[in-house]
C-alpha positions as CSV (number, residue, x, y, z in Angstrom):
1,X,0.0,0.0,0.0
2,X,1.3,3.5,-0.5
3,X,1.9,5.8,2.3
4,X,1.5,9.6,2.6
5,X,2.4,11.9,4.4
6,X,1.2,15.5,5.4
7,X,-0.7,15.4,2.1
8,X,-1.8,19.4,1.1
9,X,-5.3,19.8,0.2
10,X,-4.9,20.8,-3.0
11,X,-4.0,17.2,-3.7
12,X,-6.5,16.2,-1.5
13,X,-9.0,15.3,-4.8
14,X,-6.4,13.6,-7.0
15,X,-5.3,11.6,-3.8
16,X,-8.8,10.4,-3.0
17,X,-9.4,9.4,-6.6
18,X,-11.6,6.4,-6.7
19,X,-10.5,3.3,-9.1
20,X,-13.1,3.4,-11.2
21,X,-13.7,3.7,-15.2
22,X,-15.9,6.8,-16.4
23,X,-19.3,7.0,-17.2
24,X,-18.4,7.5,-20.2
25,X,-16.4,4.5,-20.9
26,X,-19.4,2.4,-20.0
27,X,-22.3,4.2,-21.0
28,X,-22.7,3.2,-24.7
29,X,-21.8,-0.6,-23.6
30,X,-25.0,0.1,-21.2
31,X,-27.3,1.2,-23.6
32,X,-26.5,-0.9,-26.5
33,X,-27.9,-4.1,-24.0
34,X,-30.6,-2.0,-22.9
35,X,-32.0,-1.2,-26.2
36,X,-31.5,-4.7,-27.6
37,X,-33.4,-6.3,-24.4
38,X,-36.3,-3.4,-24.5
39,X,-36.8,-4.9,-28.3
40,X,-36.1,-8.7,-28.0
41,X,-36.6,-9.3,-24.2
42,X,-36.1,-12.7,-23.3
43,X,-33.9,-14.1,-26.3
44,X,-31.7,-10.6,-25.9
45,X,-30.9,-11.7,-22.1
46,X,-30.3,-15.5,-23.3
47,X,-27.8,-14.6,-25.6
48,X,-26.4,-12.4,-23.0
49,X,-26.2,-15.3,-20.6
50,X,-24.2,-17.4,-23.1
51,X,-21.7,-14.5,-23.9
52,X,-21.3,-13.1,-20.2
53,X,-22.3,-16.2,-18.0
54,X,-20.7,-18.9,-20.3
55,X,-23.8,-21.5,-19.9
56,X,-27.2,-21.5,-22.0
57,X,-30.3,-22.2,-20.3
58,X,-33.4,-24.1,-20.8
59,X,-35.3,-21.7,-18.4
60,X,-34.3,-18.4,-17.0
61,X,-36.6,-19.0,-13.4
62,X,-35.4,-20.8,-10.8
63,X,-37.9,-23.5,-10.1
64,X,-39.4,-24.9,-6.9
65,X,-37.7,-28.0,-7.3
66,X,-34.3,-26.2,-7.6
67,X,-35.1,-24.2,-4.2
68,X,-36.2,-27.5,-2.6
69,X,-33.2,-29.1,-3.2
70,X,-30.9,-25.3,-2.9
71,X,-32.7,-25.5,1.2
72,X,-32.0,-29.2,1.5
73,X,-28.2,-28.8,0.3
74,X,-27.2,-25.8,2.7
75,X,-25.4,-27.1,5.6
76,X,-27.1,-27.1,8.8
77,X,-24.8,-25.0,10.7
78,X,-24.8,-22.2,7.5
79,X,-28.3,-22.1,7.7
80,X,-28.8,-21.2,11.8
81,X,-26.0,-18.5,11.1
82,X,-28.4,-17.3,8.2
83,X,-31.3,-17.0,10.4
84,X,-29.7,-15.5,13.7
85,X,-28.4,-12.7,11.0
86,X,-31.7,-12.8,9.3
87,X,-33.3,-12.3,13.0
88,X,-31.3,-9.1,14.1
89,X,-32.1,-7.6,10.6
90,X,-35.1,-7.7,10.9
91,X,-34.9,-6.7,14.6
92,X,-33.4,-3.5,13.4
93,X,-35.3,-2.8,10.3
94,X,-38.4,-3.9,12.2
95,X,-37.5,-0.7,14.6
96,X,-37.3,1.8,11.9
97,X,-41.1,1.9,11.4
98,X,-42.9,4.9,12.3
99,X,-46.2,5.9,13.1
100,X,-48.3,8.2,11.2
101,X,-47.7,11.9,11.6
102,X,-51.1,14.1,12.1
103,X,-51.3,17.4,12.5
104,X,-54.3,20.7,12.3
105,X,-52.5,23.4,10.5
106,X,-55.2,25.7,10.4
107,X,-58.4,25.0,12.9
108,X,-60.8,22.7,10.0
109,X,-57.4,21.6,7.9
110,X,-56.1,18.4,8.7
111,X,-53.4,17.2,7.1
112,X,-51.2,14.0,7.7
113,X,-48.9,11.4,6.4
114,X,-48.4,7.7,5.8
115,X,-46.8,5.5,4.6
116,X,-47.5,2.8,1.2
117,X,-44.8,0.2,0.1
118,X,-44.0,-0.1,-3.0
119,X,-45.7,-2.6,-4.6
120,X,-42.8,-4.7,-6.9
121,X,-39.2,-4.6,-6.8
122,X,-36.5,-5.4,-8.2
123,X,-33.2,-6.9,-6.4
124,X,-29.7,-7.6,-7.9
125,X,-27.8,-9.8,-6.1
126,X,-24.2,-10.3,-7.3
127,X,-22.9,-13.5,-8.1
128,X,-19.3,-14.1,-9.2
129,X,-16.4,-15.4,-7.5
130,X,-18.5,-14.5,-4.1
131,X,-22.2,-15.1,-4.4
132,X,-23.5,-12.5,-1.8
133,X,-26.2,-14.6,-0.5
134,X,-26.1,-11.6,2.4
135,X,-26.9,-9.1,0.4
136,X,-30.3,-11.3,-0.1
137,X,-30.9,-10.7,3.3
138,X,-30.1,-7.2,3.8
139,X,-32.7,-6.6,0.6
140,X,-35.6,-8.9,1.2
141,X,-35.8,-8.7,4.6
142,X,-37.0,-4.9,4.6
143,X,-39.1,-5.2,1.5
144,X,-41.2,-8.5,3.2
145,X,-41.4,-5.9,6.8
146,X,-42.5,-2.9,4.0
147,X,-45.1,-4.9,2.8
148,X,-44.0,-5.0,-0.7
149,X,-46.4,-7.4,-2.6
150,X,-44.2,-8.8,-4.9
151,X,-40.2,-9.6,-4.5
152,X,-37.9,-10.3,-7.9
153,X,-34.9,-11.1,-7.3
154,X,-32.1,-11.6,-9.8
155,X,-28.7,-13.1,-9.9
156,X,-26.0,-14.4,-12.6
157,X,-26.0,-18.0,-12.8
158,X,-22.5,-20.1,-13.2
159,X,-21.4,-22.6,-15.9
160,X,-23.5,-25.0,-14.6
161,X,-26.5,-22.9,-15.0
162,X,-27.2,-22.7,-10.9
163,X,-27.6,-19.9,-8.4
164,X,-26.1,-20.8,-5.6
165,X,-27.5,-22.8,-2.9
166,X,-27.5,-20.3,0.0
167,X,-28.8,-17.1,-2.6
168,X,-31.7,-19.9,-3.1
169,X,-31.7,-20.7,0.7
170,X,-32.0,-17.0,1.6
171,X,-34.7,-15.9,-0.6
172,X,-36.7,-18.7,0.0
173,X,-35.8,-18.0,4.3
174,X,-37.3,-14.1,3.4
175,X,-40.3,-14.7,0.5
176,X,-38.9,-13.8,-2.1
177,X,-41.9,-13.8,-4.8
178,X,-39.9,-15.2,-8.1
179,X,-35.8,-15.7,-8.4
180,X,-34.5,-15.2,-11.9
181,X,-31.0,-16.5,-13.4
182,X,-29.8,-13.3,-15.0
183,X,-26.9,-10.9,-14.0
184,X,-24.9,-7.6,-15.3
185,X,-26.4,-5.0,-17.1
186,X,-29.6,-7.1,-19.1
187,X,-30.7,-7.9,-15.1
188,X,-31.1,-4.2,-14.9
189,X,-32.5,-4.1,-17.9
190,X,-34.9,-6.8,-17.7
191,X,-36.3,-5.1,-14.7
192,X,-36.6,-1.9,-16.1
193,X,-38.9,-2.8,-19.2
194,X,-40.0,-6.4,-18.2
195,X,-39.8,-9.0,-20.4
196,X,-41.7,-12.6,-21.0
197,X,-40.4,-13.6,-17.7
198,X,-39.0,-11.0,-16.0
199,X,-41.2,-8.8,-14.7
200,X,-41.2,-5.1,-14.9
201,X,-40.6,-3.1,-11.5
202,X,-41.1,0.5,-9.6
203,X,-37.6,0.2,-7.9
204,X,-33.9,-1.7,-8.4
205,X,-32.0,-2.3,-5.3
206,X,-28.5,-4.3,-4.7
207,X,-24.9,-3.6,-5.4
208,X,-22.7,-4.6,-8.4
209,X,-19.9,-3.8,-10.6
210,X,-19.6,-0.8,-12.6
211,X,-21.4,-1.9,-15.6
212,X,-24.2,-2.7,-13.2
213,X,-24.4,0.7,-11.3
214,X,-24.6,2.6,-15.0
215,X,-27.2,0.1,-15.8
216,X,-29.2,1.1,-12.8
217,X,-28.7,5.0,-13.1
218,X,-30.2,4.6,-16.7
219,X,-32.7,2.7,-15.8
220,X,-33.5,6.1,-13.8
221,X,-34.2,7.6,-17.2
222,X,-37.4,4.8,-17.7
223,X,-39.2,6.0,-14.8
224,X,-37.8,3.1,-12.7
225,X,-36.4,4.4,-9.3
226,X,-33.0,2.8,-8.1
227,X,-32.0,2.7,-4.2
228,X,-28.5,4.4,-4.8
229,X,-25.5,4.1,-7.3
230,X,-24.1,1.2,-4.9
231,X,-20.7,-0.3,-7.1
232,X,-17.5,-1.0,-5.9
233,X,-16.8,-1.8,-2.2
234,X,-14.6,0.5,-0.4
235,X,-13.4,1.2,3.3
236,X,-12.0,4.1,5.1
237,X,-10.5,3.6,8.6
238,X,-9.2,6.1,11.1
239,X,-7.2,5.0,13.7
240,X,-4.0,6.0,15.6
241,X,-1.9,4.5,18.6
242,X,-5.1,2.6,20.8
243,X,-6.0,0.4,17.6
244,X,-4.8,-3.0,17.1
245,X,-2.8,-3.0,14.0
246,X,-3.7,-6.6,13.2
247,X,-7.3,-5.7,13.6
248,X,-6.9,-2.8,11.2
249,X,-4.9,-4.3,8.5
250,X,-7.9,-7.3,9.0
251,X,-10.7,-4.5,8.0
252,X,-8.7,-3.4,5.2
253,X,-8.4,-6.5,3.7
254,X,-11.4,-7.8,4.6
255,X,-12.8,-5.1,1.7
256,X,-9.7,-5.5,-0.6
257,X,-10.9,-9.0,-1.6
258,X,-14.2,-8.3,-2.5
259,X,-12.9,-7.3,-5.9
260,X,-9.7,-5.6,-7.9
261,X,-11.8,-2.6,-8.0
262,X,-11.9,-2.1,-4.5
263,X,-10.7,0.4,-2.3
264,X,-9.3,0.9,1.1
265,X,-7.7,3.9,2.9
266,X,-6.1,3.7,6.2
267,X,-5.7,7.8,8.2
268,X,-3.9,7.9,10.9
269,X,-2.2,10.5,12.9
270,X,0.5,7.8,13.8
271,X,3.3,7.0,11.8
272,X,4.2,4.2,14.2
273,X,0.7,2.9,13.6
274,X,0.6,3.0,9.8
275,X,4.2,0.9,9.6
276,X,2.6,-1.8,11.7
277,X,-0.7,-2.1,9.6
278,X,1.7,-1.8,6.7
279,X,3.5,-5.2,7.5
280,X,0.8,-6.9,8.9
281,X,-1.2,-6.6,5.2
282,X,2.0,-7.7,3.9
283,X,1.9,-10.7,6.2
284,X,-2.1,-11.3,6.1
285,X,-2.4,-10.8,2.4
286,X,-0.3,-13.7,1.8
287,X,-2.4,-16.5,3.5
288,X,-5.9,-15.2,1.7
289,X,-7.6,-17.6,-0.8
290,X,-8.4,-14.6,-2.6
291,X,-5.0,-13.1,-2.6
292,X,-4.9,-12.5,-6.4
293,X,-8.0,-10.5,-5.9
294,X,-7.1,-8.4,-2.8
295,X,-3.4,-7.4,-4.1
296,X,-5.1,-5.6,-6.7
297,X,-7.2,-3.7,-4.7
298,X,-4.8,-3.0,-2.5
299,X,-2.6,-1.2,-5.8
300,X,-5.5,1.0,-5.5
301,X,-5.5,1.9,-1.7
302,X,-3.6,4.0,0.9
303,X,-2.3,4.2,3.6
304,X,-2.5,8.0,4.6
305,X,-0.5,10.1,7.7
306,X,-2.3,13.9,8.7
307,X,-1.3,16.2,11.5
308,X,-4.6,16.3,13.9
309,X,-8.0,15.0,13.9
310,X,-9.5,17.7,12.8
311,X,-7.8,17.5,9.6
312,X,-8.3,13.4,9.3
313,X,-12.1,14.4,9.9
314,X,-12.1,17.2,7.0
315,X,-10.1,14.7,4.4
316,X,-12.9,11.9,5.6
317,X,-16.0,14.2,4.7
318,X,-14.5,15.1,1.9
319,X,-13.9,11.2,0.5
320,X,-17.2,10.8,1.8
321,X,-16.5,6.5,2.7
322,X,-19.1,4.0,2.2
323,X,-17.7,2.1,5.2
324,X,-15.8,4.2,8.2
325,X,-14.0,2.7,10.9
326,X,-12.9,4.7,13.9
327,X,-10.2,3.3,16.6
328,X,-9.3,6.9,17.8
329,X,-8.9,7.9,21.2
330,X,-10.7,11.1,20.3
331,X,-13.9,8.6,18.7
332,X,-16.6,11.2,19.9
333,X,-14.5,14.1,17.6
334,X,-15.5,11.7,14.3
335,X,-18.7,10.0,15.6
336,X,-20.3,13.6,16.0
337,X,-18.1,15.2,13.3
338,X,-18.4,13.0,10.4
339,X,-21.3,14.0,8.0
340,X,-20.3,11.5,4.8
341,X,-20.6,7.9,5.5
342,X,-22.5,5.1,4.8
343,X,-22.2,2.8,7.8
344,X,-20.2,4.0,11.1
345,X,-18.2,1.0,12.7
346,X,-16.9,1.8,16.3
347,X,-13.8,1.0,18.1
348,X,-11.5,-2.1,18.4
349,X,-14.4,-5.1,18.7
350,X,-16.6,-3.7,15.7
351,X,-15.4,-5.5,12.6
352,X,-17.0,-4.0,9.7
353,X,-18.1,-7.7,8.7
354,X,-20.0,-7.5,11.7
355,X,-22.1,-5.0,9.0
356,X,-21.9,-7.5,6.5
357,X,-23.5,-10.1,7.9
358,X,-25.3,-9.7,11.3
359,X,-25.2,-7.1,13.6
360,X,-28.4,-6.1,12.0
361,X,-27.7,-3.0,10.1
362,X,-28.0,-2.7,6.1
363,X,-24.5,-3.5,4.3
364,X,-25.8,-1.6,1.1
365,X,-24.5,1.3,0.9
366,X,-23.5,4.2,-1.0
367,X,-19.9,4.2,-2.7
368,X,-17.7,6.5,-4.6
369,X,-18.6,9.4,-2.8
370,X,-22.4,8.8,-3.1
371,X,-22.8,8.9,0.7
372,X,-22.6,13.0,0.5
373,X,-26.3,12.5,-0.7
374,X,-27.4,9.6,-0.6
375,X,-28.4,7.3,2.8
376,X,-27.9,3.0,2.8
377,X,-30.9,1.2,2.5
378,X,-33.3,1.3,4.6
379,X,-36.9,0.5,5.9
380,X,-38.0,4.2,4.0
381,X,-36.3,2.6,1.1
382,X,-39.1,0.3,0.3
383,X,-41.7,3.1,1.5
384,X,-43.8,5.9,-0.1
385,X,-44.9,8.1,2.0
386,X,-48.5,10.1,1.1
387,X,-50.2,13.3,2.4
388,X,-53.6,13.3,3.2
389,X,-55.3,16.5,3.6
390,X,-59.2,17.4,4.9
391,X,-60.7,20.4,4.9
392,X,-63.6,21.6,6.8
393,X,-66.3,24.3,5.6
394,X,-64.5,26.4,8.7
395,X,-61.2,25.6,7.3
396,X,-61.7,26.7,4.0
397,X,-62.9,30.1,5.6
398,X,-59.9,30.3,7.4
399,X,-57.3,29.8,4.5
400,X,-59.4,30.5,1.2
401,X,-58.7,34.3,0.9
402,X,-54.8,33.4,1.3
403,X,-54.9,30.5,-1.2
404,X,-57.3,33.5,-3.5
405,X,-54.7,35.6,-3.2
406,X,-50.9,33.8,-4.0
407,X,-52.9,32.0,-7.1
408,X,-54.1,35.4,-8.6
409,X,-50.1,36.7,-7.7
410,X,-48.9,33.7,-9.8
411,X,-51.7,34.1,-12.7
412,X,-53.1,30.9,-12.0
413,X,-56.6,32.1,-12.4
414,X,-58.6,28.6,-12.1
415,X,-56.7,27.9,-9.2
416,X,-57.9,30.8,-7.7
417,X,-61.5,29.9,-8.8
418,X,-61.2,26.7,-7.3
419,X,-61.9,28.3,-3.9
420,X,-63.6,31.5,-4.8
421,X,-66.4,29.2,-6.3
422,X,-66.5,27.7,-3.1
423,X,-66.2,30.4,-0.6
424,X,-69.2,32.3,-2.4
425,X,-71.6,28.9,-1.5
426,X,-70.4,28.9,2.1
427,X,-71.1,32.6,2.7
């Protein structure tokens, strides 16, 4: 990893510089799949199976027999992990409902909110060299607790033509309404316009690659919603001399092998600190089964010395991490200060696969800077929410001369007759 030192901020954005290709470099790859699945639908994402995916398939849905024998195979072990994960997920998700918000603005004018779910969605789940069977969890699990009536979730198949077992054990664990064995950018697009099996949805949630994140932002341009632009994983952690240097270089890691694109910053205000995590990914790194993968990453990453907190804190806000680690002694400085993150993981015993997988929060998250604007997923993300309103005969006497007079300012003259007509009956 490289290491620097006292960067100035004017290198600040050049330094922070995630490793990822343009929009532009992927766009017309995006749109050329998107326009041939809008016209040919299902035969457009076959073929696209057999060039991406390297198999051919007879059918593109899982069946029930497949998910039988997907919950039969799991081992028994995997599966009570699963559902202890599966049970403080929805423990916290469960938490984040709220109750309807009612209030008289004006005496006879009611007004309040609720919320709807939204009725179908959409979820990608990678597949890959890691099949993120989590990620099934952290997306069903809140659209079942919405209330979202129907669930599609989709996923690449491999050579053999199979999702894997524990994607199928998880979305049949969460009711998941129909799986589908299709991945990359025709996924997105098959949810987007629908197709002969794939049906067409109000919102795409789940994580990807970059191809997959373009896919979903133009899918924005169709009317479909999208939870967040959510593609490669990255990981910031601040620490100086109280952290655990094993622990760190762990964390670092830990995101490094999720793929070559991957990114992962260490800040410290120790130098001491930053030469031990330095050797110990050295010495970690070359004991991983995904070695080949996290090296790679770690090409991309840095390993980052500053003067003071307060200057660590203004570099972190303005990288804007979707995962942040902080093993400071000054923790309240960053948990108060920091205003760009995803997901906030807390001292020396708070892994950030502890967000993963089962502490219960949401590991989808906004990445390259997203998390400046945009919040992980959520219960809300599956929610509407809808204002009622209810006037009285007394509370249109109360606020009809006001609404008479802003529409007649504006020159909206029917708006303005819309209460005048009414106003003239009640008097």
């Amino acid at each position: 990893m490289k290491i620097i030192e006292n960067p100035s901020r004017e290198t600040w954005p050049e330094l922070l510089k995630r490793p990822t290709q343009t929009v532009d470099d992927i766009e017309q790859v995006v749109i050329k799949v998107f326009n041939d699945v809008k016209q040919n639908g299902d035969s457009a994402i076959a073929d696209y199976t057999i060039k991406f995916d390297k198999v051919s398939l007879k059918s593109q849905l899982v069946s029930t027999d497949e998910v039988e024998q997907a919950v039969n195979e799991v081992n028994p072990e995997l599966k009570a992990a699963i559902q202890v994960a599966k049970s403080n997920i929805e423990k916290f998700h469960s938490a984040q409902k709220t109750a309807k918000v009612e209030v008289e603005t004006t005496k006879g004018v009611q007004c309040w909110q609720e919320k709807r779910p939204i009725e179908n969605v959409g979820l990608y789940i990678p597949g890959g060299t890691a099949p993120l069977f989590s990620t099934v969890l952290m997306l069903a699990i809140p659209a079942q607790i919405a209330g979202c009536k129907e669930i599609i979730l989709c996923s690449p198949p491999n050579t053999k033509g199979k999702i894997a077992n524990e994607i199928l054990y998880a979305a049949h664990l969460c009711g998941v309404s129909k799986i589908v064995k299709v991945g990359g950018i025709q996924a997105i697009a098959g949810l987007t316009f629908g197709t002969e099996t794939i049906p067409k949805v109000n919102k795409i949630f789940g994580p990807g690659n970059q191809f997959v994140t373009v896919a979903k932002q133009l899918a924005t341009k169709y009317g479909v919603a999208i939870d967040m632009p959510a593609g490669p994983s990255e990981l910031l952690v601040m620490a100086d001399e109280i952290a655990n240097a094993s622990y760190v270089a762990s964390d670092l890691l830990s995101q490094a092998e999720h793929g070559i694109d991957s990114q992962v910053i260490l800040v410290s205000t120790s130098k001491k600190l930053i030469s031990k995590v330095s050797q110990e990914v050295d010495k970690q790194l070359d004991v991983l089964p995904r070695k080949a993968i996290a090296e790679k990453a770690i090409e991309n990453s840095k390993l980052i010395l500053v003067e003071s907190d307060e200057l660590a804190l203004e570099l972190i806000n303005t990288y804007g991490p979707e995962h942040f680690i902080i093993c400071s002694k000054n923790e309240s400085l960053y948990i108060n200060g920091i205003c760009n993150a995803g997901s906030v993981f807390i001292g020396n015993y708070t892994p950030e696969s502890a967000g993963d997988y089962a502490s219960g929060t949401n590991h989808t998250l906004p990445t390259n800077g997203f998390s400046k604007a945009y919040s992980g997923v959520n219960l809300d993300s599956f929610l509407k929410s809808i204002t009622f309103q209810k006037i009285s005969k007394e509370g249109l006497l109360n606020i009809g001369k006001t609404i008479e007079l802003m529409a007649e300012a504006e020159g909206l003259q029917a708006h303005k007759n819309a209460v005048t007509l009414r106003l003239n009956d009640l008097k």
